[in-house]
LUMNU-883486 format. One record per residue (C-alpha): y, x, z; residue number from 1; residue in three letters. Coordinates in steps of 0.25 Angstrom, whole numbers, always signed. Example, Ala and Ser with C-alpha at 12.3 -4.5 7.8 and 13.67 -1.06 7.14 Angstrom:
<recs>
<rec><yy>-18</yy><xx>+49</xx><zz>+31</zz><k>1</k><r>Ala</r></rec>
<rec><yy>-4</yy><xx>+55</xx><zz>+29</zz><k>2</k><r>Ser</r></rec>
</recs>
This chain:
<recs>
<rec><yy>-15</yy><xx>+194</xx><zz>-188</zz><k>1</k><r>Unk</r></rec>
<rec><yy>-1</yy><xx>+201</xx><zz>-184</zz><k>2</k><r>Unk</r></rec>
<rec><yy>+4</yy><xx>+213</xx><zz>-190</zz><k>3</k><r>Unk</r></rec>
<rec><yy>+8</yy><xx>+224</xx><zz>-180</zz><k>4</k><r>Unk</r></rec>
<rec><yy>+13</yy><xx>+234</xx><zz>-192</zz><k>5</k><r>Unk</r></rec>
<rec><yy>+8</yy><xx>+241</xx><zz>-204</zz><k>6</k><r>Unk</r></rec>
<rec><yy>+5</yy><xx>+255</xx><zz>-209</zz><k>7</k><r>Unk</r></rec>
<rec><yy>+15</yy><xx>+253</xx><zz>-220</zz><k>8</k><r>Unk</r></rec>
<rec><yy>+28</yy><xx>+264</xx><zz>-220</zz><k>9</k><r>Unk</r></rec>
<rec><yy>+40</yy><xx>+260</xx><zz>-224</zz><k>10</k><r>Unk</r></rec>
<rec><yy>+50</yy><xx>+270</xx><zz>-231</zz><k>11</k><r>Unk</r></rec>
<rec><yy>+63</yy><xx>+262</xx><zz>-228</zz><k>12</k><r>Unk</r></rec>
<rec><yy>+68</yy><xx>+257</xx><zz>-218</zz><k>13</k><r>Unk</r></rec>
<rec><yy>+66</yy><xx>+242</xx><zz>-217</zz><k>14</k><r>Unk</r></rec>
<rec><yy>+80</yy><xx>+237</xx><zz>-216</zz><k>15</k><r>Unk</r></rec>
<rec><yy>+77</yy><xx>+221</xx><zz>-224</zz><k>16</k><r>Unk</r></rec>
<rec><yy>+66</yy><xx>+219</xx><zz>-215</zz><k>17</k><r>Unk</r></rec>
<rec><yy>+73</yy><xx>+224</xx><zz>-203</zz><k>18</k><r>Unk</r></rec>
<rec><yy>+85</yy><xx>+215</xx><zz>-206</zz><k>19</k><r>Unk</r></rec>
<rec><yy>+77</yy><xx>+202</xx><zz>-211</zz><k>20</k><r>Unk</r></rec>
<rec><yy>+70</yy><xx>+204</xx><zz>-197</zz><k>21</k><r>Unk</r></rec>
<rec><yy>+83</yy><xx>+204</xx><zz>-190</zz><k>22</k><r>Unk</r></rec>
<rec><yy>+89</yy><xx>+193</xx><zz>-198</zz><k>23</k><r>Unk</r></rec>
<rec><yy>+78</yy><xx>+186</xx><zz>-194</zz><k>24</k><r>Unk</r></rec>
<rec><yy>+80</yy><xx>+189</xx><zz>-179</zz><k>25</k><r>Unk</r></rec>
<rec><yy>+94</yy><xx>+186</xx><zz>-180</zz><k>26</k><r>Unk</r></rec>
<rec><yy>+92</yy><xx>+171</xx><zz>-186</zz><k>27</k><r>Unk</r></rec>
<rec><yy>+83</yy><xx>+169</xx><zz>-175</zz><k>28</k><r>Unk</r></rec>
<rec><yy>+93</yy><xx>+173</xx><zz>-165</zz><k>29</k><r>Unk</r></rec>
<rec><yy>+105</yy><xx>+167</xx><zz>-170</zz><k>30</k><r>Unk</r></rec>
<rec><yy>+100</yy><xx>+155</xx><zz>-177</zz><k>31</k><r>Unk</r></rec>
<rec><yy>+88</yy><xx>+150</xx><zz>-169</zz><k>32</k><r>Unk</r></rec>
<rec><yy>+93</yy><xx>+155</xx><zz>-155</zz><k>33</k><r>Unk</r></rec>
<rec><yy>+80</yy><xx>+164</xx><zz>-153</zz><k>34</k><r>Unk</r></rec>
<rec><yy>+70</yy><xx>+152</xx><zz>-155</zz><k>35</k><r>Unk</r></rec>
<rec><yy>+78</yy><xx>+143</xx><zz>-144</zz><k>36</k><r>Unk</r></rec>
<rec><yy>+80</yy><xx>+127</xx><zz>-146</zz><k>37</k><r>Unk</r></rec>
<rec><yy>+88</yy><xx>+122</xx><zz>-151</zz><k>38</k><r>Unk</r></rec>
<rec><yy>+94</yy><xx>+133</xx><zz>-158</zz><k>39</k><r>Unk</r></rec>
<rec><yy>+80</yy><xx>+134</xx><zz>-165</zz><k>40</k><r>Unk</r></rec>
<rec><yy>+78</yy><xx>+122</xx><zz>-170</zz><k>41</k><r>Unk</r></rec>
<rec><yy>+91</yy><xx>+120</xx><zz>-175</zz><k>42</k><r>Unk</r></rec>
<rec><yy>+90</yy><xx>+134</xx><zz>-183</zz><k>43</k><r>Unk</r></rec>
<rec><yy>+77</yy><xx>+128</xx><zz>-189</zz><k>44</k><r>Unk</r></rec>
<rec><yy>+82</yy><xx>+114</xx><zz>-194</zz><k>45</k><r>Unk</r></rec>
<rec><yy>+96</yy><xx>+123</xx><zz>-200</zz><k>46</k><r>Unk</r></rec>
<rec><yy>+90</yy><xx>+135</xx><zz>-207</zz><k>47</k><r>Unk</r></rec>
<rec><yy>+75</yy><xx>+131</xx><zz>-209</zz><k>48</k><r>Unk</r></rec>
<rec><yy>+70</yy><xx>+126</xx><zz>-220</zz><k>49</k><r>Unk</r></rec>
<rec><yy>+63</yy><xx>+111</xx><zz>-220</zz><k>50</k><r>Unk</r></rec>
<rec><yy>+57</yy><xx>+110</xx><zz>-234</zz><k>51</k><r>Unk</r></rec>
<rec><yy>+61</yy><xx>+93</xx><zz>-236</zz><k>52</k><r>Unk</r></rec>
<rec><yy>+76</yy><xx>+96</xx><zz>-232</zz><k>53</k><r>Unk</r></rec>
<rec><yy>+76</yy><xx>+108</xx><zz>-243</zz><k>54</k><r>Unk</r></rec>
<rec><yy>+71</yy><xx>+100</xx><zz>-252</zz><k>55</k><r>Unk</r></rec>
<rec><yy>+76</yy><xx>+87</xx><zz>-249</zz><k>56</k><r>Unk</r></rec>
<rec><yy>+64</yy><xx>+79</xx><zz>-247</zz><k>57</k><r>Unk</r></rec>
<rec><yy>+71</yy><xx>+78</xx><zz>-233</zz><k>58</k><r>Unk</r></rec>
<rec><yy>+84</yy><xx>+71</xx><zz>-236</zz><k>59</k><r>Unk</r></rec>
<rec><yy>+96</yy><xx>+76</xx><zz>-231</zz><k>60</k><r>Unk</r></rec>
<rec><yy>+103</yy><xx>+74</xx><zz>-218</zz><k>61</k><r>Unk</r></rec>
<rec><yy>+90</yy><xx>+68</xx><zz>-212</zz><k>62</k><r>Unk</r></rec>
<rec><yy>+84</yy><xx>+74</xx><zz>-199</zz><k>63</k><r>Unk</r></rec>
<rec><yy>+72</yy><xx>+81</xx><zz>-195</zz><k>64</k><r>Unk</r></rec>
<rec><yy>+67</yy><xx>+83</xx><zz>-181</zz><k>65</k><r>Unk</r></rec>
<rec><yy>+63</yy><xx>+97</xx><zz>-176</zz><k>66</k><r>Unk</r></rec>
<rec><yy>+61</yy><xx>+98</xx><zz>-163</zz><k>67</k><r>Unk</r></rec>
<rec><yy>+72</yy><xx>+93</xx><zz>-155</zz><k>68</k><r>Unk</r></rec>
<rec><yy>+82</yy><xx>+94</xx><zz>-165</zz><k>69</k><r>Unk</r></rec>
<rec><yy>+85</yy><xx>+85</xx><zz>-177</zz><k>70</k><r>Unk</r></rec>
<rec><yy>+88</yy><xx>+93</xx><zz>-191</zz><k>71</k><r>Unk</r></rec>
<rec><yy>+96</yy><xx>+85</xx><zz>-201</zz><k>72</k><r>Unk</r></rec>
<rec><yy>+93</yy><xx>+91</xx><zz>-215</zz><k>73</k><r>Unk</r></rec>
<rec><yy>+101</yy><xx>+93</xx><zz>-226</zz><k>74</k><r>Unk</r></rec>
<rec><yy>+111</yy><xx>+103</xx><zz>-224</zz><k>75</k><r>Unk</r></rec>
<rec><yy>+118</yy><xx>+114</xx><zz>-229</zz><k>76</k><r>Unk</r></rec>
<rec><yy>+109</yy><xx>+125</xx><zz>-225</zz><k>77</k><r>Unk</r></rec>
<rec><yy>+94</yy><xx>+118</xx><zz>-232</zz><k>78</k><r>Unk</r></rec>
<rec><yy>+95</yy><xx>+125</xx><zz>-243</zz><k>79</k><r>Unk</r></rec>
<rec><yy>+96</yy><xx>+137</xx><zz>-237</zz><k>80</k><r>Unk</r></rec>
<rec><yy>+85</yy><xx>+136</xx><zz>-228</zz><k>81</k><r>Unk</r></rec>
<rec><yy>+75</yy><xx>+142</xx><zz>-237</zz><k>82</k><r>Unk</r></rec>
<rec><yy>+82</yy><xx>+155</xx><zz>-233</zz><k>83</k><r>Unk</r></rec>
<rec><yy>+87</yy><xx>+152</xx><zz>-219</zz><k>84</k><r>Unk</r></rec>
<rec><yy>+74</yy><xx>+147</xx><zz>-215</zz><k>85</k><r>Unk</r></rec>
<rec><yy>+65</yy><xx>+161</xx><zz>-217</zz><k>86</k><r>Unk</r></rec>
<rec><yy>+77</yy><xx>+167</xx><zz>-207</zz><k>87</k><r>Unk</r></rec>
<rec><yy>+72</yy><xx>+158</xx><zz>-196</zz><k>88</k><r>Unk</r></rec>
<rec><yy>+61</yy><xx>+155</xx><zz>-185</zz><k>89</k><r>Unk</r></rec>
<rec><yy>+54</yy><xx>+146</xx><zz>-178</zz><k>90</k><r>Unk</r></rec>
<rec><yy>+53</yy><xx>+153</xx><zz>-163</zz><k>91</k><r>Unk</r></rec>
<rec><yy>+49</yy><xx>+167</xx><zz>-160</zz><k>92</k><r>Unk</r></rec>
<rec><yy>+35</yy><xx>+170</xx><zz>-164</zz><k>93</k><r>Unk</r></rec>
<rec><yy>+39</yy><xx>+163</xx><zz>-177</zz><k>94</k><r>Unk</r></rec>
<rec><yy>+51</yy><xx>+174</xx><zz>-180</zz><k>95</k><r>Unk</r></rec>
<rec><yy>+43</yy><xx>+188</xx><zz>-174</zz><k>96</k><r>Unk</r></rec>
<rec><yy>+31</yy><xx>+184</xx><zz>-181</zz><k>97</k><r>Unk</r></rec>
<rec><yy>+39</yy><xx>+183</xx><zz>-194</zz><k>98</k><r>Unk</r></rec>
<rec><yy>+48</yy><xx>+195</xx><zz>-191</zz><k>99</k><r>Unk</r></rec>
<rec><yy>+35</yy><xx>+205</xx><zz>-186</zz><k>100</k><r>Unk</r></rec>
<rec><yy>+29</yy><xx>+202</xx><zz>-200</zz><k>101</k><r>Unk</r></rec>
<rec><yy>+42</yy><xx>+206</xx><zz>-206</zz><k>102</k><r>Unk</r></rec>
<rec><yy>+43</yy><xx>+219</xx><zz>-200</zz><k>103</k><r>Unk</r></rec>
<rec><yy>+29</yy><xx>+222</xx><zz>-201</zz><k>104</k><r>Unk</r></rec>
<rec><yy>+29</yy><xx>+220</xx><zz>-217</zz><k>105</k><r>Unk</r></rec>
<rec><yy>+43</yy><xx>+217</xx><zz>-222</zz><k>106</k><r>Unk</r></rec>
<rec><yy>+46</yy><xx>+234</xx><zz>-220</zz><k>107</k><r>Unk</r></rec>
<rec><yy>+36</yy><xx>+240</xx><zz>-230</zz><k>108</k><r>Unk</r></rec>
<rec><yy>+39</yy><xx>+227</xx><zz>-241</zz><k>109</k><r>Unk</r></rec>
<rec><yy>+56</yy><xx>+230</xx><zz>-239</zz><k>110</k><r>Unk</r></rec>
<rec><yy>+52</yy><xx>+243</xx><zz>-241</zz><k>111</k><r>Unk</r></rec>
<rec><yy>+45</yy><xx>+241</xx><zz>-255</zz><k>112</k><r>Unk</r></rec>
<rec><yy>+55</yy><xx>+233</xx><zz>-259</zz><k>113</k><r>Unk</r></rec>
<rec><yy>+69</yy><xx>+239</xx><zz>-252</zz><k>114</k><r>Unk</r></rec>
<rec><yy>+76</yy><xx>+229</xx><zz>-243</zz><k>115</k><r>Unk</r></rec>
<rec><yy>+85</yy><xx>+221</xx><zz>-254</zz><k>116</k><r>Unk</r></rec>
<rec><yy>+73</yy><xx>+219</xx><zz>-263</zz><k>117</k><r>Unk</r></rec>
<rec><yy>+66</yy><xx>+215</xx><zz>-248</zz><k>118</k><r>Unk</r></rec>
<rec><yy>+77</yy><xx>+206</xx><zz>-243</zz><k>119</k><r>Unk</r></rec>
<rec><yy>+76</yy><xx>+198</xx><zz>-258</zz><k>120</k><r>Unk</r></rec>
<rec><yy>+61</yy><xx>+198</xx><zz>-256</zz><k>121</k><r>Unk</r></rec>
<rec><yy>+61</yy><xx>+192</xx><zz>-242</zz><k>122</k><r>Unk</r></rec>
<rec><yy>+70</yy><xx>+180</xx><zz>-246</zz><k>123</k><r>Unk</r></rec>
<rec><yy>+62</yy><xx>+175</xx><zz>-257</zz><k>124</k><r>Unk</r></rec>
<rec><yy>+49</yy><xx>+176</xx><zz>-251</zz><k>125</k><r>Unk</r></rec>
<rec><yy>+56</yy><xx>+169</xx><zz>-241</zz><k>126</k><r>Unk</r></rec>
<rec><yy>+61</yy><xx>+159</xx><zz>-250</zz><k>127</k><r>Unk</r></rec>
<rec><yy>+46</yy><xx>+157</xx><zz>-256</zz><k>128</k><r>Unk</r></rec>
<rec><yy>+41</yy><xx>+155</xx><zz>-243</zz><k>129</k><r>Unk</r></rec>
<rec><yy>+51</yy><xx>+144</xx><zz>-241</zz><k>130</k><r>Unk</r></rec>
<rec><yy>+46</yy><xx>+138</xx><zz>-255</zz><k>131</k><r>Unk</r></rec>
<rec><yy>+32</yy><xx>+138</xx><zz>-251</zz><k>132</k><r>Unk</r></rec>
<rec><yy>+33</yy><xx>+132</xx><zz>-239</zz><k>133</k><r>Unk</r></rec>
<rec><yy>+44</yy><xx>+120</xx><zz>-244</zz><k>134</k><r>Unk</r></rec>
<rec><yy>+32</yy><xx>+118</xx><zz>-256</zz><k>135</k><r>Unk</r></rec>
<rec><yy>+23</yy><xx>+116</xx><zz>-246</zz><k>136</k><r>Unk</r></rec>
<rec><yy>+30</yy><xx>+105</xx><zz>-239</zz><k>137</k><r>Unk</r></rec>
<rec><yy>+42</yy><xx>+100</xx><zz>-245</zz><k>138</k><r>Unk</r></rec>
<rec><yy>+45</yy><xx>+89</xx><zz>-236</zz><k>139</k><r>Unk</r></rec>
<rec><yy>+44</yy><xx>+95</xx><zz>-223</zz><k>140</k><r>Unk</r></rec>
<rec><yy>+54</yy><xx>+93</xx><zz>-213</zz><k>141</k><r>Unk</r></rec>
<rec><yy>+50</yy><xx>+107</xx><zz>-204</zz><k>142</k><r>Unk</r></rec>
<rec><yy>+60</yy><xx>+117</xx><zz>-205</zz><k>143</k><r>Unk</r></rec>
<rec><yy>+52</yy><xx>+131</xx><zz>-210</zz><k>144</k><r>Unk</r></rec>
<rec><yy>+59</yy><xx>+144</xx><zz>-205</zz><k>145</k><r>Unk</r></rec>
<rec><yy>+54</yy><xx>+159</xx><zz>-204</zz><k>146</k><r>Unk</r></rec>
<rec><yy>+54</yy><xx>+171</xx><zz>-210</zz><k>147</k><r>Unk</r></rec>
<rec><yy>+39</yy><xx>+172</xx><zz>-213</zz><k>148</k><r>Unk</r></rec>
<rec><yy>+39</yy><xx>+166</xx><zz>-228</zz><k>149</k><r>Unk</r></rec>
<rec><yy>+48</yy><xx>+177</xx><zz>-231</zz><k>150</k><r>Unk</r></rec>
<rec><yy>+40</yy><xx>+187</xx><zz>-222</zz><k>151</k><r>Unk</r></rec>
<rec><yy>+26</yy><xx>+184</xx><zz>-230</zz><k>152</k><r>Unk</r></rec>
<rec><yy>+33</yy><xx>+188</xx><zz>-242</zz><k>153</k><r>Unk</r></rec>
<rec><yy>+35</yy><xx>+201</xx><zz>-237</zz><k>154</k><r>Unk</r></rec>
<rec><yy>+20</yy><xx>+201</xx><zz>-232</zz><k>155</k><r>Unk</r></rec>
<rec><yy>+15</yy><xx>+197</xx><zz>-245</zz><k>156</k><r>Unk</r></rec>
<rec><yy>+23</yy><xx>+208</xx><zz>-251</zz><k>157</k><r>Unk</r></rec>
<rec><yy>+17</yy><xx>+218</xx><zz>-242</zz><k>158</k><r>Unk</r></rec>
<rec><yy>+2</yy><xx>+213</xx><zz>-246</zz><k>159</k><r>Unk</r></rec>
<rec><yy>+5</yy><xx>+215</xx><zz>-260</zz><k>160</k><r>Unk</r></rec>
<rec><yy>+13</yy><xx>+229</xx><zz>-259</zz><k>161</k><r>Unk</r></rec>
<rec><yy>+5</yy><xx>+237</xx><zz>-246</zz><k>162</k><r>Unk</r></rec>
<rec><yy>-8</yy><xx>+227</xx><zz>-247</zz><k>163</k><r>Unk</r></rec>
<rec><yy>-17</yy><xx>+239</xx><zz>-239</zz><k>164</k><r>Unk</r></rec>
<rec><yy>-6</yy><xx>+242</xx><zz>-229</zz><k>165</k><r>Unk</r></rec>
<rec><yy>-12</yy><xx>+244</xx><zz>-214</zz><k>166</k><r>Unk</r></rec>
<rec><yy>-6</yy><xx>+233</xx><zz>-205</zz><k>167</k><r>Unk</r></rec>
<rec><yy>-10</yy><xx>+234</xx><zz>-193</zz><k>168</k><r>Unk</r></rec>
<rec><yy>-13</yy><xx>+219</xx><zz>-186</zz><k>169</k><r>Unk</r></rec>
<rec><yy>-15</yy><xx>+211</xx><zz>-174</zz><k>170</k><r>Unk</r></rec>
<rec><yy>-28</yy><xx>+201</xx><zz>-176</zz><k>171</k><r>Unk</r></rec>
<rec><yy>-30</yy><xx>+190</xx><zz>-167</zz><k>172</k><r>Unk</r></rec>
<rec><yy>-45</yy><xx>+187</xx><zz>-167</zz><k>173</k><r>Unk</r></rec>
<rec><yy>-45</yy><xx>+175</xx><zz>-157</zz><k>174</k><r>Unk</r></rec>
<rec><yy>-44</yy><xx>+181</xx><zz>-141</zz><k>175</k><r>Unk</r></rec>
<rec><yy>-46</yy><xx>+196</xx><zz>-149</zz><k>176</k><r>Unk</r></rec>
<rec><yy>-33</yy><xx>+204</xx><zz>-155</zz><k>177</k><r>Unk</r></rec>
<rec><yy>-36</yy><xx>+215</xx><zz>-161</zz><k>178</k><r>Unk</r></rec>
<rec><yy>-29</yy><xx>+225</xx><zz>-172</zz><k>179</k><r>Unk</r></rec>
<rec><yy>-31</yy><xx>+227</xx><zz>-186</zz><k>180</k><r>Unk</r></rec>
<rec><yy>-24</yy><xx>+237</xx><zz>-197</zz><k>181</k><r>Unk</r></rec>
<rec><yy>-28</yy><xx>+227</xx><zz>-209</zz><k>182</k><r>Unk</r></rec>
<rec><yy>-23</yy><xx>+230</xx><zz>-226</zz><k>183</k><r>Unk</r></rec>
<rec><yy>-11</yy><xx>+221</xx><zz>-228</zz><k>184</k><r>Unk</r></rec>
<rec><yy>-16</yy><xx>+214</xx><zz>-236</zz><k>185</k><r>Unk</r></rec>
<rec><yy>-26</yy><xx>+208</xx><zz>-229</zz><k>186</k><r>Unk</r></rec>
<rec><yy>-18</yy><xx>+205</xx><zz>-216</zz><k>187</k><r>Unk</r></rec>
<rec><yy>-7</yy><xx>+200</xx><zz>-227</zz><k>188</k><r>Unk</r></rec>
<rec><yy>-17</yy><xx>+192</xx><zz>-237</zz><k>189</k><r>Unk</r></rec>
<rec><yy>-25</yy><xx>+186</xx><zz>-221</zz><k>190</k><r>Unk</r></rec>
<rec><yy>-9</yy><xx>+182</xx><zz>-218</zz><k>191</k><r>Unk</r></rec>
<rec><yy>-7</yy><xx>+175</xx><zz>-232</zz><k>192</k><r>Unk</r></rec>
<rec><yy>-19</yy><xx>+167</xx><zz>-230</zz><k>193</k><r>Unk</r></rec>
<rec><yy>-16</yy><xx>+162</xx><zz>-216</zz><k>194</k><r>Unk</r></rec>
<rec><yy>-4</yy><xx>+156</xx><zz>-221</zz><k>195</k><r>Unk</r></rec>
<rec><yy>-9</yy><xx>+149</xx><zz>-234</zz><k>196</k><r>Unk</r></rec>
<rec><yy>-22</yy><xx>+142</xx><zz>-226</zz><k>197</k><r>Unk</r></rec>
<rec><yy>-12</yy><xx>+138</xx><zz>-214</zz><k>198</k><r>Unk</r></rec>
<rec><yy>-3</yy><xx>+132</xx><zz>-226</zz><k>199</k><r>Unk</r></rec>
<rec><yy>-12</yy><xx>+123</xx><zz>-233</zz><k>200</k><r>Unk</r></rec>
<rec><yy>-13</yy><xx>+112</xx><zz>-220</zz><k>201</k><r>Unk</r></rec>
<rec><yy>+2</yy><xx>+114</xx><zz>-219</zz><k>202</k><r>Unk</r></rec>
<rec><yy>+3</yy><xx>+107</xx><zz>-232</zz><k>203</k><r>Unk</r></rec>
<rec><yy>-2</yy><xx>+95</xx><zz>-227</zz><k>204</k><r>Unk</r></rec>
<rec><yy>+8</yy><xx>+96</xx><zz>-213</zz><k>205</k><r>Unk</r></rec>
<rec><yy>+22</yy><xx>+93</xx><zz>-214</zz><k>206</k><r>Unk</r></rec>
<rec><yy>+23</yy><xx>+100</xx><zz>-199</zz><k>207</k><r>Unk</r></rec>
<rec><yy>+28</yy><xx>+112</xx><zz>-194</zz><k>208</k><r>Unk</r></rec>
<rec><yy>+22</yy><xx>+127</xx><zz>-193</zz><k>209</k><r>Unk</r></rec>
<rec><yy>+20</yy><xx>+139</xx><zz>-200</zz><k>210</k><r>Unk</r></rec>
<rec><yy>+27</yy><xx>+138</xx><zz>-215</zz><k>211</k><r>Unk</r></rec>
<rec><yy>+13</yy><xx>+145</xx><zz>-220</zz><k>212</k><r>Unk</r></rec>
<rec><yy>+17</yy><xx>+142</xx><zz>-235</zz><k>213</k><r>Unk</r></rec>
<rec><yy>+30</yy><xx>+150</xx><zz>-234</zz><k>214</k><r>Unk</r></rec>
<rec><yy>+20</yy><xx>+161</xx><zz>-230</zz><k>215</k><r>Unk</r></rec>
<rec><yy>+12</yy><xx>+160</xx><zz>-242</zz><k>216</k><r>Unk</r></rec>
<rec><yy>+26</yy><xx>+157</xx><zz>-252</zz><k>217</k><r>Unk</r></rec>
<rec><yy>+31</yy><xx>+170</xx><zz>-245</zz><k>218</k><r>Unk</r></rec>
<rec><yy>+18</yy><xx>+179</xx><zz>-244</zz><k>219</k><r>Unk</r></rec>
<rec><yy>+17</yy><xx>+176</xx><zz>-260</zz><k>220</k><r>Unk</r></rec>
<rec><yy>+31</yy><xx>+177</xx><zz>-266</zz><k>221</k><r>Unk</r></rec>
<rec><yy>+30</yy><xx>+191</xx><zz>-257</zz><k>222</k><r>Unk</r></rec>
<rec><yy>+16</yy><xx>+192</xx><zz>-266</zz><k>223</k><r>Unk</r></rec>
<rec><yy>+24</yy><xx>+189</xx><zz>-278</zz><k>224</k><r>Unk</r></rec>
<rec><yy>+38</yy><xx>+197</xx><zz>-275</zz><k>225</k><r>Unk</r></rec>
<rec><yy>+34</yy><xx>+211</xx><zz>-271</zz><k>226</k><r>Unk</r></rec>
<rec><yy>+33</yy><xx>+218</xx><zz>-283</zz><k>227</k><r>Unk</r></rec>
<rec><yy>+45</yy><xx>+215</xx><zz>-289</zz><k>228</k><r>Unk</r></rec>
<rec><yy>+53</yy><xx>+216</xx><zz>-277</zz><k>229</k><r>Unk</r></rec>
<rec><yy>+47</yy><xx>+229</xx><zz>-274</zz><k>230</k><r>Unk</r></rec>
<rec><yy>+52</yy><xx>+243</xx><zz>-277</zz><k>231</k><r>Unk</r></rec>
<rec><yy>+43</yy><xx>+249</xx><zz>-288</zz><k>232</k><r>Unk</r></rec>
<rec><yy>+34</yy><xx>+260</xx><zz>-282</zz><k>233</k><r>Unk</r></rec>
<rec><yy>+39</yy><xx>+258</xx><zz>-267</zz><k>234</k><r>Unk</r></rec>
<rec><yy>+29</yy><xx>+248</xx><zz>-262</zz><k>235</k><r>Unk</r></rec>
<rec><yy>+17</yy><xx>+260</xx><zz>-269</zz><k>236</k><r>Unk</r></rec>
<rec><yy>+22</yy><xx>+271</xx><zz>-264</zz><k>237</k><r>Unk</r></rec>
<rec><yy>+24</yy><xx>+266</xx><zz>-250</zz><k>238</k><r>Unk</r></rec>
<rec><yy>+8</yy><xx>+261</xx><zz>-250</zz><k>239</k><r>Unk</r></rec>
<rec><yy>+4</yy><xx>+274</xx><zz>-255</zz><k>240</k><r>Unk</r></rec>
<rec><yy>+11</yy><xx>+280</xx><zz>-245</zz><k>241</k><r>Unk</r></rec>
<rec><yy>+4</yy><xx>+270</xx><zz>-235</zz><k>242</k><r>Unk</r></rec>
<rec><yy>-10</yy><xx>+272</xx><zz>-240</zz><k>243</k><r>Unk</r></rec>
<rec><yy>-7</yy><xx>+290</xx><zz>-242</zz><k>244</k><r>Unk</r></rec>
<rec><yy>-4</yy><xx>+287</xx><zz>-227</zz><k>245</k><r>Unk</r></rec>
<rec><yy>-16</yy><xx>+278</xx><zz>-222</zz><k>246</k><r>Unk</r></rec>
<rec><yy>-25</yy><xx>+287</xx><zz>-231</zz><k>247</k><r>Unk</r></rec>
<rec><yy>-34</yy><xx>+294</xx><zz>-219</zz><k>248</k><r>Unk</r></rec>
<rec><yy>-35</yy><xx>+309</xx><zz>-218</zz><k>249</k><r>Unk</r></rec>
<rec><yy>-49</yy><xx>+316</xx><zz>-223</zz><k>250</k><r>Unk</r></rec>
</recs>
């Protein structure tokens, strides 16, 4: 399922998520030269983060082969990867998949929240995600890189504060595509258990591919994080408002 937008009106102007976007757009531009070789390669091996180089079960000063380049580990910038990493991506479907999701979800959650309390919110789910996924392979020697940890904490934040919020969704049913306006909470809580049944073979692999347990470390520390880090009353008054404005004239 793909989000195409929801029925959710914000009140502020989304100015955290607009600039996390283009932060996100600038880092692919500048430091991974728009997905071209072997700018992008090296971008990975420098500012993602290999969960056996972080924690040391990867000794310093060896290399990796990634591609056609070789990354030597160890330097200055590993242990703060965890926070460069979620700033880069792995081609182009990688980043505006990512970054459409963000749009779609991260206005109405800065808008419970404000964009201080948004921006604080994003880096720590983002820093979950990292966690979750070096737990669940702590000796990999795969560079892990994108936004979407901290991005499914700003999903699981909007499940929990606008759970019957209409979004309007592509479904991909084989050869047929078709379009649905589905509860939040069930295109959300449908997302959530994608990534936790395609991260159970993961923890048997040590190869590359989706990082499905920074999804779920991100979607819960957004689970866990949005009541305190939202302004008290906001997040209600805006559903009201939402559900006043779906209700259907008699």
């Amino acid at each position: 399922m793909i989000p195409l937008y929801d029925d959710n009106q914000t009140r502020h102007v989304a100015y955290a998520t607009y600039w996390l976007i283009g932060l996100n757009a600038g880092a692919f531009a500048l430091l991974q030269g728009l997905s071209f070789e072997p700018m992008l390669t090296h971008s990975l091996c420098r500012w993602g983060l290999i969960p056996g180089e972080l924690l040391g079960t990867i000794p310093a000063g060896s290399t990796i082969q990634l591609g056609q380049v070789l990354c030597t580990t160890g330097d200055l910038w590993t242990y703060l990867t965890p926070i460069t990493s979620m700033f880069m991506h792995g081609g182009w479907f990688h980043i505006i998949g990512n970054l459409w999701f963000l749009h779609v979800f991260g206005d109405n959650v800065e808008d419970a929240m404000g964009w201080k309390r948004f921006v604080i919110f994003y880096l720590i789910c983002g820093l979950a995600a990292a966690a979750a996924q070096v737990a669940s392979n702590p000796t990999s020697p795969i560079p892990m890189v994108g936004a979407s940890g901290a991005i499914g904490g700003v999903m699981g934040a909007y499940a929990r504060l606008y759970p019957h919020a209409r979004v309007h969704t592509l479904i991909f049913l084989g050869f047929l595509i078709t379009r649905a306006s589905i509860p939040a909470v069930i295109m959300l809580g449908y997302w959530f258990v994608i990534q936790v049944v395609g991260g159970i073979p993961s923890l048997a692999s040590n190869h590359g591919g989706i990082a499905f347990w920074a999804h779920v470390g991100g979607f819960v520390m957004g689970l866990i994080l949005v009541k305190p880090f939202s302004r008290q009353g906001d997040h209600k008054r805006q559903e009201n408002a939402f559900i006043k404005f779906r209700r259907p004239e008699r």
